[in-house]
C-alpha positions in Angstrom: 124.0 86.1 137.7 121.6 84.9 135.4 122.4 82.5 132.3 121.1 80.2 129.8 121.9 76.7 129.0 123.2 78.0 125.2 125.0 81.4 126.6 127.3 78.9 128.8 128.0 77.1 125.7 126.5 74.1 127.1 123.7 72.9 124.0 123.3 69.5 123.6 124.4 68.2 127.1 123.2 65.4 128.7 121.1 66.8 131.9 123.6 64.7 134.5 126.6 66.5 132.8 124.6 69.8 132.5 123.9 70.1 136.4 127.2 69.2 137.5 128.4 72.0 135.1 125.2 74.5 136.2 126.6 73.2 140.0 130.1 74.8 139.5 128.9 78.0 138.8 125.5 78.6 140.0 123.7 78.0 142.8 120.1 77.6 141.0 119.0 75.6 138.2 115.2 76.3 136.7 113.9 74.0 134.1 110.5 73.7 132.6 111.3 69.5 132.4 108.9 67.8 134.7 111.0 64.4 134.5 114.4 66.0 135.1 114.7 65.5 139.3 113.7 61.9 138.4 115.9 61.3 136.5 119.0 62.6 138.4 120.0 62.2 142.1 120.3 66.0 142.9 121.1 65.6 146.4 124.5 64.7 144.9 124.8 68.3 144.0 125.8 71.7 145.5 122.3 73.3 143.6 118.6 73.2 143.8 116.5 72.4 140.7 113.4 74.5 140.3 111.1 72.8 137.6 108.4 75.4 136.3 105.1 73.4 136.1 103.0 75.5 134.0 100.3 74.8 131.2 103.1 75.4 128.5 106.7 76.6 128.4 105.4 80.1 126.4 106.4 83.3 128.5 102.8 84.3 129.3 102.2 80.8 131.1 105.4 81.3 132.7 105.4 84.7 134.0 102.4 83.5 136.8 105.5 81.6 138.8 108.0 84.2 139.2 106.5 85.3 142.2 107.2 81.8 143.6 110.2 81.5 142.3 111.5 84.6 143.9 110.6 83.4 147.2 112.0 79.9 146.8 114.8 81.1 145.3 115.1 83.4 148.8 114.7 80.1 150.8 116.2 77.4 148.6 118.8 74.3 149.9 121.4 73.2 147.9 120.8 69.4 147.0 117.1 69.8 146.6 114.5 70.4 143.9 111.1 71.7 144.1 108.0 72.6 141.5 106.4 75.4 141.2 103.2 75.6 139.8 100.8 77.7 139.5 
């Protein structure tokens, strides 16, 4: 399944109470915020962070990754984070 952070109903949570949250129901969390695995302990948590490193957030800058982020997505461990650039 496939959500976004406003579809859950979770807008304006801190990003510690959004993972835990993101943790309970899925097993993948993808952000475009660079500082985000710095600034929570993920290993804490039962779900990988993928942080989307690209020259903006805009779809076409974007779109480069998914082939990465299908395969890590494949491969990922829960507890970890990685970024994907391109």
């Amino acid at each position: 399944m496939v959500s976004t952070v406003p579809q859950e109903g979770w807008s304006g949570c801190k990003n510690g109470m959004l993972l835990a949250l993101a943790a309970t129901n899925f097993d993948a969390f993808i952000t475009v915020d660079k500082n985000l695995p710095y600034q929570q302990n993920v290993s804490k948590l039962a779900i990988t962070v993928f942080v989307l490193d690209a020259h903006s957030n805009e779809l076409p800058h974007l779109l480069p990754l998914v082939p990465s982020l299908e395969h890590a997505l494949a491969t990922h461990k829960p507890g970890t984070y990685a970024v994907l650039s391109g």
